[in-house]
Backbone as JSON Lines, residues from 0, in Angstrom:
{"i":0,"aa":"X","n":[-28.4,5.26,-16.18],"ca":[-27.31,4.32,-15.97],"c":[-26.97,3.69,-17.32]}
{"i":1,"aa":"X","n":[-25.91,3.61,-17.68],"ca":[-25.33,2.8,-18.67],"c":[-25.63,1.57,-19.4]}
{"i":2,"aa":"X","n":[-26.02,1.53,-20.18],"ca":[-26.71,0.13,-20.58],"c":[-25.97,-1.49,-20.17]}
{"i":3,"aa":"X","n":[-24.49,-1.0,-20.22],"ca":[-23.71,-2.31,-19.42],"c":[-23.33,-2.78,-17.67]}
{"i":4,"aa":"X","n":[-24.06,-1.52,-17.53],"ca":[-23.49,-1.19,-15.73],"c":[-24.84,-2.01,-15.1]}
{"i":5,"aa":"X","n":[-25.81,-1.55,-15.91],"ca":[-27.47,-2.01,-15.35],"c":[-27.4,-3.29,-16.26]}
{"i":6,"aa":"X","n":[-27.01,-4.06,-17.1],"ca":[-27.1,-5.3,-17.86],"c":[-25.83,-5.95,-16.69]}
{"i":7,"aa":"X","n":[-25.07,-5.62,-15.95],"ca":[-23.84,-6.45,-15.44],"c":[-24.94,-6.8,-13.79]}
{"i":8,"aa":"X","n":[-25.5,-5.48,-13.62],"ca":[-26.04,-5.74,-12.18],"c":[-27.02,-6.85,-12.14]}
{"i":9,"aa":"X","n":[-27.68,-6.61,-13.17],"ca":[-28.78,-7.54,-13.55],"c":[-28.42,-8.97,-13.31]}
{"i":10,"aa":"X","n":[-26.95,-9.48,-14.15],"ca":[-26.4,-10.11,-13.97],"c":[-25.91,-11.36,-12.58]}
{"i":11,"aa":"X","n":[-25.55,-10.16,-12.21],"ca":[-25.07,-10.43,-10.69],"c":[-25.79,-10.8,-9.93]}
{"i":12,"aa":"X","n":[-26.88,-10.09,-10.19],"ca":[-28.43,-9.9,-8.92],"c":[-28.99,-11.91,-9.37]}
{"i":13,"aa":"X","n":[-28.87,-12.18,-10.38],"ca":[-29.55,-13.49,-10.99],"c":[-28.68,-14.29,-10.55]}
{"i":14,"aa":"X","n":[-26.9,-14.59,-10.65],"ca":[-25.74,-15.55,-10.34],"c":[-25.09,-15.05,-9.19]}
{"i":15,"aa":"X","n":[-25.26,-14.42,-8.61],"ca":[-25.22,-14.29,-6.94],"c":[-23.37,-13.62,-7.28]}
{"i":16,"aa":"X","n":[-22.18,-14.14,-7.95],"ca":[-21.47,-13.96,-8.32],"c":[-20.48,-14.42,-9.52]}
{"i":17,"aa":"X","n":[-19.85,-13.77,-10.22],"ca":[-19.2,-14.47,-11.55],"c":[-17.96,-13.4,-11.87]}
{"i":18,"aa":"X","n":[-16.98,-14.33,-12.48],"ca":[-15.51,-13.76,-13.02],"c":[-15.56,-12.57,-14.02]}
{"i":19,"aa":"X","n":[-14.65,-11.63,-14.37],"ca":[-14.99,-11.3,-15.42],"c":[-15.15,-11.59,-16.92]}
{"i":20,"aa":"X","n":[-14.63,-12.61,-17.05],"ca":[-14.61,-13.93,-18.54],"c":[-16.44,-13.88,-18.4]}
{"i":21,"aa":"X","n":[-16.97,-14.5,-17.07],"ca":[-17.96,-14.73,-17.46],"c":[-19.32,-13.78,-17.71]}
{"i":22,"aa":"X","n":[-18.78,-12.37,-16.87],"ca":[-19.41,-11.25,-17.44],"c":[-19.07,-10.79,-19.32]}
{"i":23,"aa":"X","n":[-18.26,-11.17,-19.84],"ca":[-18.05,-10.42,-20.68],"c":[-18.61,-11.48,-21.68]}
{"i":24,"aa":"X","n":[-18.34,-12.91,-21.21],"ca":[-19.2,-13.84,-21.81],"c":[-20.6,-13.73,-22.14]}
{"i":25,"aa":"X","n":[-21.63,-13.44,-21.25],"ca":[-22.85,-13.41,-20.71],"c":[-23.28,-12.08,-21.49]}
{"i":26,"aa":"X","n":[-22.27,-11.1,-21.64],"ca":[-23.44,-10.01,-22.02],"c":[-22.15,-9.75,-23.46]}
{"i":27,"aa":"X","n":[-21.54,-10.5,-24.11],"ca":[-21.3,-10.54,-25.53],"c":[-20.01,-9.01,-25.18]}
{"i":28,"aa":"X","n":[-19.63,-8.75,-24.29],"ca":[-18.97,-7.42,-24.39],"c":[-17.45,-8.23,-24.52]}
{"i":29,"aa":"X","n":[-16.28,-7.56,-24.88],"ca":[-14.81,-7.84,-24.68],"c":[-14.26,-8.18,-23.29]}
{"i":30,"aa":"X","n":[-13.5,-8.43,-22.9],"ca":[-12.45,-8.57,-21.42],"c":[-12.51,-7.41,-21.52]}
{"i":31,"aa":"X","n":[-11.98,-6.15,-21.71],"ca":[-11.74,-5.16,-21.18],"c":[-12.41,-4.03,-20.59]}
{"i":32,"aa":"X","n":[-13.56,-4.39,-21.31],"ca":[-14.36,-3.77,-21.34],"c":[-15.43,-3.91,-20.02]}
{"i":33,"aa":"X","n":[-15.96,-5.47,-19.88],"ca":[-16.09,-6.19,-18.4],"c":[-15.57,-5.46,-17.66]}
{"i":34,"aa":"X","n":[-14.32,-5.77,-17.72],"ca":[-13.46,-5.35,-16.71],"c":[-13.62,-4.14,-16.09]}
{"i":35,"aa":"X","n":[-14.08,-3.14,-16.85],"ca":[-13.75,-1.53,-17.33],"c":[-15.51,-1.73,-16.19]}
{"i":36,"aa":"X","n":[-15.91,-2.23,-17.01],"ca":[-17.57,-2.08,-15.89],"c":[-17.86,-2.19,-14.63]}
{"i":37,"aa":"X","n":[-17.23,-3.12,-14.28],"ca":[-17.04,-3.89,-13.25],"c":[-15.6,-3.24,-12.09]}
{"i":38,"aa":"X","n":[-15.04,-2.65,-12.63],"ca":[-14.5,-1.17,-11.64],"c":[-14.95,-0.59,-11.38]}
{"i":39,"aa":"X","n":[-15.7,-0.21,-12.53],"ca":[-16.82,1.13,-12.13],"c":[-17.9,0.91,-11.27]}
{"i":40,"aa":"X","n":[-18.27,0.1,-11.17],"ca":[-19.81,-0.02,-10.28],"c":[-18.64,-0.36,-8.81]}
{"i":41,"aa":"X","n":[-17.27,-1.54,-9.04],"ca":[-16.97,-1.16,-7.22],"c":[-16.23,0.03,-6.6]}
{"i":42,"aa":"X","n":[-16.29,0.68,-7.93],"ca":[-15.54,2.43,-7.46],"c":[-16.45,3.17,-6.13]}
{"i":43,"aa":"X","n":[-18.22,2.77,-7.16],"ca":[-19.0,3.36,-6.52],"c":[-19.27,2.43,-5.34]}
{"i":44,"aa":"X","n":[-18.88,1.56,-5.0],"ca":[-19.18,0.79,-3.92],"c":[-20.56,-0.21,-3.81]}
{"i":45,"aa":"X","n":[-20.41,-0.11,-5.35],"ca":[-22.09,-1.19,-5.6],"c":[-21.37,-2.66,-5.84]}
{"i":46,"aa":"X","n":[-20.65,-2.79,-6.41],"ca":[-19.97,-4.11,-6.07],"c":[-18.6,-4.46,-5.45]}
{"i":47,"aa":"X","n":[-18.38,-5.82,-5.12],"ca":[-17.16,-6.13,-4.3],"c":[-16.62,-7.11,-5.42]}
{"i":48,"aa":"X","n":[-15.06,-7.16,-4.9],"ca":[-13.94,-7.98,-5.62],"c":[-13.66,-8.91,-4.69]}
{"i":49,"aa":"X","n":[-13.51,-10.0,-5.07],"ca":[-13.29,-11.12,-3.77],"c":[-12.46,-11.97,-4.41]}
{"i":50,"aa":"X","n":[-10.84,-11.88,-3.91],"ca":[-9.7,-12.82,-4.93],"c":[-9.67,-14.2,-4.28]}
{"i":51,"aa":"X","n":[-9.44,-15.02,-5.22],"ca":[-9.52,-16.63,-5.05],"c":[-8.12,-17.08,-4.94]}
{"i":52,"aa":"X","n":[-6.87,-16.19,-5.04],"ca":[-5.66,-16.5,-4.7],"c":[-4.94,-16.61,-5.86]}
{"i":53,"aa":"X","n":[-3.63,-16.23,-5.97],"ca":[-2.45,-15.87,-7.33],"c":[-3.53,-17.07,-8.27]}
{"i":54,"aa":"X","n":[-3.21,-16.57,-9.58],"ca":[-3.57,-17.04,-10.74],"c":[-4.75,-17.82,-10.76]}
{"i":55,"aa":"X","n":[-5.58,-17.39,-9.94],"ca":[-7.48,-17.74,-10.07],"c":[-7.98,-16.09,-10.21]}
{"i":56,"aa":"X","n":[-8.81,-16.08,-11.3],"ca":[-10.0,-15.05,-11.64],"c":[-10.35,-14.63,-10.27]}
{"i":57,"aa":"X","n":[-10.84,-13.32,-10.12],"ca":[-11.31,-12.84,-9.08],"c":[-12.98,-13.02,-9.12]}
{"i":58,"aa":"X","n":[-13.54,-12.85,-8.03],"ca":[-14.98,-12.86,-8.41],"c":[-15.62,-11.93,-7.84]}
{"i":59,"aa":"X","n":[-16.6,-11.3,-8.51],"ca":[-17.07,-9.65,-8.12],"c":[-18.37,-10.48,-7.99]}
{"i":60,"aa":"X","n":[-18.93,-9.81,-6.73],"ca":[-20.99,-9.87,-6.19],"c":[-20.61,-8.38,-5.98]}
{"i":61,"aa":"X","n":[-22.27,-8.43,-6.2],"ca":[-23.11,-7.45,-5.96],"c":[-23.35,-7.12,-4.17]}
{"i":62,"aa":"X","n":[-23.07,-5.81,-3.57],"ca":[-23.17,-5.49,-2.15],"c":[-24.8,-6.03,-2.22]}
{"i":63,"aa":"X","n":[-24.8,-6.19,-0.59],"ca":[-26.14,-6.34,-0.3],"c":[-26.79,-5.14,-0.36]}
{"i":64,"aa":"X","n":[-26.52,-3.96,0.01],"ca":[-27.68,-2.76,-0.18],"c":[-27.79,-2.02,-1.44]}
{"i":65,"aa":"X","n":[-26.75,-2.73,-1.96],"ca":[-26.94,-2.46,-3.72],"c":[-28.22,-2.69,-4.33]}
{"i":66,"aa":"X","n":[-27.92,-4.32,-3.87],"ca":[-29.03,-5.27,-3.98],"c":[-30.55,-5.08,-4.16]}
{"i":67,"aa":"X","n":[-30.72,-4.36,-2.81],"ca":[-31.93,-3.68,-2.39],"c":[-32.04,-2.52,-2.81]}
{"i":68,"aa":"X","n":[-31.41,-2.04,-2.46],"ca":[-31.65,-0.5,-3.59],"c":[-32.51,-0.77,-5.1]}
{"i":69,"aa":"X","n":[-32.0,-1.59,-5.96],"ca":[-31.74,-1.93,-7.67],"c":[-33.47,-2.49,-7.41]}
{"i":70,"aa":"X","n":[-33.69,-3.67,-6.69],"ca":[-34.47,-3.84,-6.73],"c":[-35.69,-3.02,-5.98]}
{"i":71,"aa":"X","n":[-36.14,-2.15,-5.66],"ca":[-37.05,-1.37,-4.8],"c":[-37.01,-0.28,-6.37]}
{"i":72,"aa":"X","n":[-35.81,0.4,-6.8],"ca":[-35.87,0.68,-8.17],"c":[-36.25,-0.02,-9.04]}
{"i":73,"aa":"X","n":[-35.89,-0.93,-9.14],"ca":[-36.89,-1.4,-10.4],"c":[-38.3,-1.59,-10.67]}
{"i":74,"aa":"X","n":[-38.78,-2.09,-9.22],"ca":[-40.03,-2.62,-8.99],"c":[-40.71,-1.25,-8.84]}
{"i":75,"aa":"X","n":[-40.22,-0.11,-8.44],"ca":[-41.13,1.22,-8.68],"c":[-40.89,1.65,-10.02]}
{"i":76,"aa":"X","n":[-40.09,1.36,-10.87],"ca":[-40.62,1.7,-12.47],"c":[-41.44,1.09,-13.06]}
{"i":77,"aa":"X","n":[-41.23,-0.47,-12.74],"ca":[-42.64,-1.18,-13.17],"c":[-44.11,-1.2,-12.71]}
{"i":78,"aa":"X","n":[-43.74,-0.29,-11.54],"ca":[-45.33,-0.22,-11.21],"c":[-45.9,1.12,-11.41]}
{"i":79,"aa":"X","n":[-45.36,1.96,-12.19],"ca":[-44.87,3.42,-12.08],"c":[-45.13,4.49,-11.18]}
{"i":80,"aa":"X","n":[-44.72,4.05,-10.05],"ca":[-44.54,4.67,-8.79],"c":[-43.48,5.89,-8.98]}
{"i":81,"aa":"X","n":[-43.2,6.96,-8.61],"ca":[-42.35,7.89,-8.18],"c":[-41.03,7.0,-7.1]}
């Protein structure tokens, strides 16, 4: 996985949810680029877009079985489980 896709989830998984200003804030990347990440993971259906109404930032969380997934992965690399 991409070093910004798994640094954004990470993200998410810790602030439950945040704009893209504050993703791109948080991990030093550009707006567009955020942005660009953060399609991609809800292309795949690992995260959701949730609009706050004309001219408020949208705010993207992390799905719940994302959630669980990422973590059950992670915690079997650190324990180095298969």
């Amino acid at each position: 996985m991409p070093a910004a896709r798994r640094q954004t989830l990470e993200l998410l998984l810790e602030h439950e949810s945040a704009t893209t200003t504050d993703v791109a804030t948080e991990l030093g990347l550009p707006n567009p680029t955020a942005h660009r990440v953060l399609q991609d993971l809800a292309a795949h259906h690992v995260l959701a877009r949730e609009s706050q109404g004309q001219g408020k930032a949208d705010l993207w969380r992390i799905e719940p079985w994302a959630a669980d997934r990422y973590g059950e992965a992670t915690s079997s690399e650190k324990s180095g489980t298969p």
